[in-house]
C-alpha positions in Angstrom: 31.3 -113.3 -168.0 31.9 -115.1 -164.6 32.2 -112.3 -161.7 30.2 -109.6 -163.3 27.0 -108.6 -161.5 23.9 -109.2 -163.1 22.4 -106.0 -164.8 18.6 -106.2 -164.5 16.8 -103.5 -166.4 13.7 -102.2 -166.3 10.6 -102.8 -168.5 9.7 -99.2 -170.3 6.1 -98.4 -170.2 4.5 -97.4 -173.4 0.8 -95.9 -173.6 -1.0 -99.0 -174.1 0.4 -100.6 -170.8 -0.6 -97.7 -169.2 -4.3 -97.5 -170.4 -4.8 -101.1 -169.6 -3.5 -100.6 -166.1 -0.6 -103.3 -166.6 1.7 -101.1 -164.9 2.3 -100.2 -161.3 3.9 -97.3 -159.0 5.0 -97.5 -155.4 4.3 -94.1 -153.3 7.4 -94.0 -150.6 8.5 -91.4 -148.2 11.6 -91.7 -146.9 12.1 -90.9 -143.6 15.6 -89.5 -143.9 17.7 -88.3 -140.8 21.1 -87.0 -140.3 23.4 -85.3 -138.0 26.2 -82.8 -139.1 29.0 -82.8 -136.7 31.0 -79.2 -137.6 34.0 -80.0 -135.4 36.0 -78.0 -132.7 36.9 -75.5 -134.7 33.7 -74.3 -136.6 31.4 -74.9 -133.8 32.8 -72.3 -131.9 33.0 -70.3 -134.9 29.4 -70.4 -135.3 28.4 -70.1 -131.4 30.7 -66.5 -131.5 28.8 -65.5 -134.5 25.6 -65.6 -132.5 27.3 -63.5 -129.8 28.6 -61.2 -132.6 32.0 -61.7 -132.6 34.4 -63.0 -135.0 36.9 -65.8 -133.8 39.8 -67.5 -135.8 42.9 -69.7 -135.0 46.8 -68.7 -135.1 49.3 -71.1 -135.9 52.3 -69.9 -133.8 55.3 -71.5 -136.0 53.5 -69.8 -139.3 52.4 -66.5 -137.8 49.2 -67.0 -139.5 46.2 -66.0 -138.2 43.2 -68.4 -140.0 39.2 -67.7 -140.4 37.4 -69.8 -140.7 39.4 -71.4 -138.1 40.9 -74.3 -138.5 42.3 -77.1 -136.0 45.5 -77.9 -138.3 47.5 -75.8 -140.2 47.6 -76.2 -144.0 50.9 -74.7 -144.3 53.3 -76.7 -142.0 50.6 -79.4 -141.0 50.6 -78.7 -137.3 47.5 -78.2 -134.8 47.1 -74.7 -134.7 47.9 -72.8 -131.1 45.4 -70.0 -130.1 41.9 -68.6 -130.6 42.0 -65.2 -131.5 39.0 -62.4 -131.9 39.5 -60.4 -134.8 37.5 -57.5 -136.1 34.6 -57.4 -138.2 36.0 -55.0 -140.7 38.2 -56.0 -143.7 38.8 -55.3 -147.0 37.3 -56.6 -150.5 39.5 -59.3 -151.8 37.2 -60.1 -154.9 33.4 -59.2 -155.5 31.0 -60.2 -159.3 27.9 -58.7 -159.8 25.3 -61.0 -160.3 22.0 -60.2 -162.2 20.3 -63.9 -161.2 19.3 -64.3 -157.6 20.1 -68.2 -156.2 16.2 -68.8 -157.0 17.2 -68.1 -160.9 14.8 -64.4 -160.6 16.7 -61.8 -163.3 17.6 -58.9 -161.1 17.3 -55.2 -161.8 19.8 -54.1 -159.5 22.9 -56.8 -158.7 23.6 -58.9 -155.7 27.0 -58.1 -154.6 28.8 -61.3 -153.3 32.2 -60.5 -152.2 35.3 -62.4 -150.6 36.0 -60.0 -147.2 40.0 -60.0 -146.2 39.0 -59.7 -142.6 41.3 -57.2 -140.3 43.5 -59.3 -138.3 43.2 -62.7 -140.2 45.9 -63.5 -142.5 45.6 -61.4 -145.7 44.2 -63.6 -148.9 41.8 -65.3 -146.2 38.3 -64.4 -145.9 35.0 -65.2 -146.1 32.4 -65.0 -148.3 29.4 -62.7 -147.9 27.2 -59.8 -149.4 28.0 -56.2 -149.8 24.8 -53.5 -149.5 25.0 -49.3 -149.0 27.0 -49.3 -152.2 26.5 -48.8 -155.6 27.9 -51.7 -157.8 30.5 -49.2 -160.3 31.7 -48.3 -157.1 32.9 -51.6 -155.3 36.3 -51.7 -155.3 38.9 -54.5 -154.5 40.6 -53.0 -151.3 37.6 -51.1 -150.6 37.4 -51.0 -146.7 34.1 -52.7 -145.4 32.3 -53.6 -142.0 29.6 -56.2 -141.1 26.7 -55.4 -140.2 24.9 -57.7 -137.5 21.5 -59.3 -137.0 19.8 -57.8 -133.9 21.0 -60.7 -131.3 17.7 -62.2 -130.8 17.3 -63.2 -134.7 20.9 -64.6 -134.7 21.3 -68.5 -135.2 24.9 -69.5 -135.5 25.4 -69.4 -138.7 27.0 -67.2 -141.1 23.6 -65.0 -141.9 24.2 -63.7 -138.4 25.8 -61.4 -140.5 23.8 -59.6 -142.6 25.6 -58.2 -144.8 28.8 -55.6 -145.1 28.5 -51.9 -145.9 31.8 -49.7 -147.1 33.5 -48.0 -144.6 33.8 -44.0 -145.2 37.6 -43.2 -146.7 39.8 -41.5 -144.1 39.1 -37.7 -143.8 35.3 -38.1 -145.5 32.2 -36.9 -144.1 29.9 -39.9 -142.9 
C-alpha cells in the first residue's frame, strides 16, 4: 500500500550461522545525558527539606493549604498565593505492610510505607514515606506520627532527608 512505511525485519540467527561466524554484533555505549528541571514549586520544596523544614503552598480563594506544593491550584485552577511552613508531624492516612523489599528480598519483619496527613496541610494530602519504632499490628490509620531527620550534613534535597516517621506517644502516656 502507497504511504505505508516500509517494515524491514531482521534476519534471526540460528546455531549454524553462529558457528560459522556469519553473524555480527555491534558493542555501543551510549553516552546519555539529561537535566530534570523540578520547577518553582518543588525546588524549594527540596532545598527546605535539606534545611529540615517542611514548606507547602496555600491557595487563598480555596483555603487549602497544599504539600507537595504546587504553583496552580487543582481545585479552582488559580496560581496559588503563599508559602507556608508546616510541621513535621501528621497523621497516618493509609499504610500496607509489605513482606518484599523494592530489591524483590522476602522480608521477615514488614516495611511500613505509609501516606502521612501532614499537620497544617490540607487533610487527605500527604506524602508518602516509611514508618519505624512501631510494631506493624499496631499502625493505625489516625495514628499520630513525627519525622525523623537525617543529621544535616548527610541531607541532600530530597525526600530521604527524612528518614523515616516514628508514632507519637497518645496524650497523657509515658514516653
Amino acid at each position: 500500500m502507497k504511504g505505508e512505511p516500509k517494515i524491514v525485519r531482521g534476519t534471526p540467527l540460528d546455531r549454524a550461522t553462529v558457528k560459522k561466524k556469519q553473524g555480527f554484533a555491534v558493542v555501543y555505549t551510549p553516552k546519555l545525558r539529561y537535566a530534570w528541571d523540578t520547577g518553582k514549586a518543588i525546588s524549594r520544596y527540596l532545598a527546605e527539606l535539606k534545611r529540615g523544614r517542611l514548606i507547602a503552598r496555600r491557595c487563598r480563594k480555596c483555603d487549602r493549604v497544599m504539600i507537595p506544593p504546587r504553583m496552580f491550584c487543582e481545585r479552582c485552577f488559580r496560581p496559588t498565593d503563599d508559602w507556608v511552613y508546616v510541621k513535621d508531624t501528621g497523621r497516618v492516612n493509609s499504610f500496607s505492610l509489605c513482606y518484599v523489599s523494592w530489591d524483590v528480598r522476602r522480608l521477615k519483619r514488614p516495611e511500613i510505607p505509609a501516606v502521612i496527613e501532614i499537620d497544617g496541610a490540607l487533610p487527605g494530602m500527604g506524602i508518602l514515606h516509611v514508618l519505624k519504632g512501631v510494631q506493624p499490628k499496631r499502625v493505625r490509620i489516625g495514628m499520630r506520627v513525627k519525622a525523623v531527620w537525617k543529621p544535616s550534613s548527610r541531607r541532600t534535597g530530597s525526600i530521604t532527608d527524612i528518614a523515616y516517621w516514628v508514632p507519637l506517644p497518645l496524650r497523657g502516656s509515658k514516653v
